[in-house]
ZALOVO-74044 format. One record per residue (C-alpha): residue number from 1; residue in one letter; y, x, z. Coordinates in pm, 1 decimal. Each point is the difference from the previous one (the first is absolute). Layout:
! residues N
(NUM,a,(Y,X,Z)) ...
This chain:
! residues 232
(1,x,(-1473.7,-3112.8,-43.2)) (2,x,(196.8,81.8,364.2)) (3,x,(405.9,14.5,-42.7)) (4,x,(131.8,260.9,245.7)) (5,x,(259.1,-207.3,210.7)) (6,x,(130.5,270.7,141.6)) (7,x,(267.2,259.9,-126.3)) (8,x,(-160.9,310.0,-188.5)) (9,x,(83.0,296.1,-108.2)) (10,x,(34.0,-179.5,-363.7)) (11,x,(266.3,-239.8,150.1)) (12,x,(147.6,356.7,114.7)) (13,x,(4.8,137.5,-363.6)) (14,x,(69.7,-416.0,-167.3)) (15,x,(-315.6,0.0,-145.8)) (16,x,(-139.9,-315.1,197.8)) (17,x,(106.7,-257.2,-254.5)) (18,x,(-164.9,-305.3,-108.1)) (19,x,(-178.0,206.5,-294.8)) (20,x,(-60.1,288.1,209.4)) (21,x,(-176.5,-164.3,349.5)) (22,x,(-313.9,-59.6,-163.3)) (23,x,(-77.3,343.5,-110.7)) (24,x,(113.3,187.2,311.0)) (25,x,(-89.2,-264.9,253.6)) (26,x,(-389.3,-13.8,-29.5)) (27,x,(-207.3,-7.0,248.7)) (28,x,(-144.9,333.1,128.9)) (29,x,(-317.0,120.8,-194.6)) (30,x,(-172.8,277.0,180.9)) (31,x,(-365.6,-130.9,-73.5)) (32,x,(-245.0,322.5,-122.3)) (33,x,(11.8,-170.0,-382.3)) (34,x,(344.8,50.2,-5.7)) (35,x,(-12.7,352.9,120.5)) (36,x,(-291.1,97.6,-234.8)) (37,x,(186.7,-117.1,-329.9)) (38,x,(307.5,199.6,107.9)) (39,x,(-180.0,292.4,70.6)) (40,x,(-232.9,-24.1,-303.4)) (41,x,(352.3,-124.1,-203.6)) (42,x,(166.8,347.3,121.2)) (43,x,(-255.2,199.1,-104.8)) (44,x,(14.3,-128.5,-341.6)) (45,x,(367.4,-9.0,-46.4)) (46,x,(50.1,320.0,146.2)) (47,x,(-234.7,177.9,-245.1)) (48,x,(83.5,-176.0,-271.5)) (49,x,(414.9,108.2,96.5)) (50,x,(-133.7,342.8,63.0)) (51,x,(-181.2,11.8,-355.1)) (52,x,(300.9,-168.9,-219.9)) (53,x,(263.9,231.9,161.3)) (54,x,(-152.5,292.1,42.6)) (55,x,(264.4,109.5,-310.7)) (56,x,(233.1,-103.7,206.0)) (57,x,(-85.9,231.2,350.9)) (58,x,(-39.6,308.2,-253.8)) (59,x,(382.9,-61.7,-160.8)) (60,x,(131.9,-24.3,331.8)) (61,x,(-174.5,280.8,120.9)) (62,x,(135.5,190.5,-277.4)) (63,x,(348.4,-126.7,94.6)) (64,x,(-26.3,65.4,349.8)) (65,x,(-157.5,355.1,-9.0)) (66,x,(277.7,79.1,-282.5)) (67,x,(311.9,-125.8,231.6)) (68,x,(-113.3,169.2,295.8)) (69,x,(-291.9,249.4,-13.3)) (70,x,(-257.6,-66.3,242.6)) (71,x,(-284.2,-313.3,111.5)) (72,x,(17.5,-315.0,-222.0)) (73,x,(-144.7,-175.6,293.2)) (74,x,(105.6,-76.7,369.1)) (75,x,(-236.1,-79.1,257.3)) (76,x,(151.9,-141.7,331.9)) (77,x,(-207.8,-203.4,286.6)) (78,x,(42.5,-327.7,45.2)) (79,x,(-129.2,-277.2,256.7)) (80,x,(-249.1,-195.9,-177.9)) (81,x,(-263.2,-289.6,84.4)) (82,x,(-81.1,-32.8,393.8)) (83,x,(307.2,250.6,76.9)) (84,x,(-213.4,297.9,-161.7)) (85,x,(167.6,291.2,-178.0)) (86,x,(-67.4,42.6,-367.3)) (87,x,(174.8,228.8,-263.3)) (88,x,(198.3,-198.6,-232.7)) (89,x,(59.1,160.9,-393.6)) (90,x,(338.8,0.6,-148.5)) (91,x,(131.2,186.3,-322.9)) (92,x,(261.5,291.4,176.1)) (93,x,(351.7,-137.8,-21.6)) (94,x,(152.3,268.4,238.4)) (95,x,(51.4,359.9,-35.5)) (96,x,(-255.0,232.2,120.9)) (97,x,(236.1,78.9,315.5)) (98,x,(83.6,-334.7,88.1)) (99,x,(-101.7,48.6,367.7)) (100,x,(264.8,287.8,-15.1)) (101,x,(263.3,-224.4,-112.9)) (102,x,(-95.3,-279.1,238.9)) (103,x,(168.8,246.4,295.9)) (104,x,(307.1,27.4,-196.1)) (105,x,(47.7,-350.7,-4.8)) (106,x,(389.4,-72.4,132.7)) (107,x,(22.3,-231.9,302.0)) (108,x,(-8.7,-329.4,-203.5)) (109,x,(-272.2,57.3,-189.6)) (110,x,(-160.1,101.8,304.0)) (111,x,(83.5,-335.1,144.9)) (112,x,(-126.7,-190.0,-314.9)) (113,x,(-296.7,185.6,-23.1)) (114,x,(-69.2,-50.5,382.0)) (115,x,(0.0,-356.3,-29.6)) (116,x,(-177.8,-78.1,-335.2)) (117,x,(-134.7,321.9,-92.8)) (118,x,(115.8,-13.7,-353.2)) (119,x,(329.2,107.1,-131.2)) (120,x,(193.8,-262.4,-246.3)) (121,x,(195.1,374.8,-149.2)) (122,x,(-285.6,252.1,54.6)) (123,x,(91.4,345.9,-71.9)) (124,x,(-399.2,141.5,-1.4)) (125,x,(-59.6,-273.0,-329.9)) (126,x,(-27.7,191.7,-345.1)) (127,x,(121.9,-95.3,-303.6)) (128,x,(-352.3,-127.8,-127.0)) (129,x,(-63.5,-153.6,343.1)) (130,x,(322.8,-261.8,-0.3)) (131,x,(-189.9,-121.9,-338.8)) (132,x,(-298.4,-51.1,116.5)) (133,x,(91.0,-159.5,388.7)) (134,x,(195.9,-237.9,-227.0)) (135,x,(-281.7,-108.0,-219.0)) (136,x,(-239.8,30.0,296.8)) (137,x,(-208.6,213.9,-230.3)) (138,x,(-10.1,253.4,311.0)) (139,x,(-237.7,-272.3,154.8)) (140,x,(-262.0,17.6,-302.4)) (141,x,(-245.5,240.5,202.1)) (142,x,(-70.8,-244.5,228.8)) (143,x,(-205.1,-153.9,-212.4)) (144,x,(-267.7,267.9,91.7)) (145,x,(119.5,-107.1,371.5)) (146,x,(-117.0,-339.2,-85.3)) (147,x,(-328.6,118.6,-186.6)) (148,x,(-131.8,216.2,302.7)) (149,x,(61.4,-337.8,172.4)) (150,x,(337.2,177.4,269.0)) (151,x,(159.9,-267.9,-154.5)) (152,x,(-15.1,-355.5,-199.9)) (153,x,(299.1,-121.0,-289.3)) (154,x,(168.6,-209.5,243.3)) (155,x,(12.7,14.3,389.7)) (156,x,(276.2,97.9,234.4)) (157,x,(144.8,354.4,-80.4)) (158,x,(-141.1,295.3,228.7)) (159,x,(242.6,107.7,241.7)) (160,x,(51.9,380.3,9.2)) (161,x,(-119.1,171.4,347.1)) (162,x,(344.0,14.3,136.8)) (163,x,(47.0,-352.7,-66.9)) (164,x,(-310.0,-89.3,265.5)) (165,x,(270.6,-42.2,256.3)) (166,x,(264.4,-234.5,-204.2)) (167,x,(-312.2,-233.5,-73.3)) (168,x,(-134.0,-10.0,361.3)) (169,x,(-193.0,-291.1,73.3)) (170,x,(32.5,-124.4,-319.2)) (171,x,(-193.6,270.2,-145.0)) (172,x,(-352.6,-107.4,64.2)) (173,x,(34.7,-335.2,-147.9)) (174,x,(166.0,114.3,-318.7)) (175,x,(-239.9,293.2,-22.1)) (176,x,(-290.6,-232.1,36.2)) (177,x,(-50.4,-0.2,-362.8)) (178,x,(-28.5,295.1,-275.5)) (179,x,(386.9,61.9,-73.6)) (180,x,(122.3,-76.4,-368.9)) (181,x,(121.0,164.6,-282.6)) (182,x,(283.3,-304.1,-30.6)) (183,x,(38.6,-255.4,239.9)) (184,x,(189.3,-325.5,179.8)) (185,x,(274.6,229.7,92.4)) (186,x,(-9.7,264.2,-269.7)) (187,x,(109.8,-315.6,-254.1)) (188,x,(199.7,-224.0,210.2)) (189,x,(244.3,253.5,248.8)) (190,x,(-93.7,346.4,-183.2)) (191,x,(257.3,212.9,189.3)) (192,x,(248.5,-256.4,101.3)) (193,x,(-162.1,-83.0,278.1)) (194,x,(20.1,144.4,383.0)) (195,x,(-361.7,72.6,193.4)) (196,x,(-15.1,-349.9,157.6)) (197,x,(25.5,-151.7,-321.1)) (198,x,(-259.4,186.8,-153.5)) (199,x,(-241.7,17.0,257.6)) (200,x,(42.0,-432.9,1.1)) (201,x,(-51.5,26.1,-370.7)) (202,x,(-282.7,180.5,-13.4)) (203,x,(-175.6,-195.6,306.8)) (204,x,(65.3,-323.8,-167.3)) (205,x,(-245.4,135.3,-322.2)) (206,x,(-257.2,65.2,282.3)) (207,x,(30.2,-353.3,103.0)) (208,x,(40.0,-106.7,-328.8)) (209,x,(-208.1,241.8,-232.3)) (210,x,(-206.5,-232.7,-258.2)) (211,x,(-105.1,147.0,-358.5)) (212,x,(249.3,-256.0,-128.3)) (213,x,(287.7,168.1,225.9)) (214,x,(-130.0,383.0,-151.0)) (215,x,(37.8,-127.3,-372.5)) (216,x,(327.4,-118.3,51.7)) (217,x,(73.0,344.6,161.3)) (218,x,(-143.7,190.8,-298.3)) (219,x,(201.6,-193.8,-197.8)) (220,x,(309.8,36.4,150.6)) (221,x,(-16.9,312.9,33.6)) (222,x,(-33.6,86.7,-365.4)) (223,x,(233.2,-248.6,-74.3)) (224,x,(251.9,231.4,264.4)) (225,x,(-96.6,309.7,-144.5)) (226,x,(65.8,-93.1,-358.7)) (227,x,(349.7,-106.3,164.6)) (228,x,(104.9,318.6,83.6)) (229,x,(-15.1,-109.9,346.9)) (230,x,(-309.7,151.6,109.5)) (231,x,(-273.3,-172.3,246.2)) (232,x,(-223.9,243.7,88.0)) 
């Protein structure tokens, strides 16, 4: 088993202690066995997650559609594997006019949004929707994302069309793979870290991606979600 000698993105986030190194730092596995068993592993997993929380999707639905009238769903196009475009599912945490609301933005917000295109204090998020963004529970549909194979359970997180630009010629390597549900960066920086950092991040699990590597993933990211923290 390789060390990494170099600094990662897990010395970045303190991660790359002595208990840590040999579960991040293994050496790449990109042979077609390994891609087969993740594929054939997401398609289990995801149906199975679809099948034990469906009860879930309809209480939130009922939440949603009861705090603000309107779709349960949102649909929004992402980048996905080999820089295609793919629609990505999420349960609706905005309000129905939130493009509206985007133009009323003050100059600030503008400014944040501009550079991360998120908003820490978003004034389009409902009621039901700062629940479920803080569970991660908006990211549940993307299980059927990962069924209809748009996406696997853990790759690098698929930029948003705008965001083609911010990636630039990092964008082919880290879209070389199907993007993930969680990922590298979704567990270890999450939104406390700037583009550079998370582009590294997320190229380091394409160097680095192993089925060992995605089970520790998995697990950290139900181990972050439980936390309050959120991974997804």
């Amino acid at each position: 088993m390789e060390q990494v000698v170099q600094k990662s993105p897990a010395d970045v986030c303190g991660l790359a202690d002595a208990g840590n190194i040999s579960l991040y730092a293994v050496i790449p596995n990109k042979k077609r066995g390994y891609r087969f068993i993740k594929r054939a592993f997401d398609i289990v997993a995801s149906l199975c997650g679809i099948l034990v929380l469906s009860p879930l999707f309809l209480i939130v639905a009922v939440a949603i559609f009861m705090d603000d009238p309107g779709p349960v769903l949102f649909f929004q196009d992402r980048i996905g594997r080999e820089e295609g475009k793919f629609r990505l599912w999420k349960f609706r945490s905005m309000v129905i006019n939130a493009e509206e609301k985007l133009s009323q933005l003050s100059d600030d917000e503008r400014a944040e949004f501009a550079k991360d295109f998120k908003l820490k204090r978003d004034p389009r998020i409902t009621r039901v929707g700062h629940f479920i963004r803080q569970t991660s529970v908006d990211e549940l549909p993307q299980l059927f994302n990962v069924l209809r194979g748009d996406m696997s359970l853990v790759g690098p997180r698929p930029p948003l069309l705008e965001e083609r630009e911010a990636y630039g010629q990092h964008l082919k390597k880290v879209m070389s793979v199907r993007p993930g549900l969680t990922g590298y960066w979704q567990v270890h920086g999450r939104n406390n870290t700037d583009y550079a950092e998370r582009i590294e991040m997320q190229e380091y699990y394409i160097d680095h991606q192993s089925l060992l590597l995605d089970i520790q993933i998995l697990f950290e990211t139900v181990k972050a979600v439980s936390s309050g923290t959120g991974a997804m």
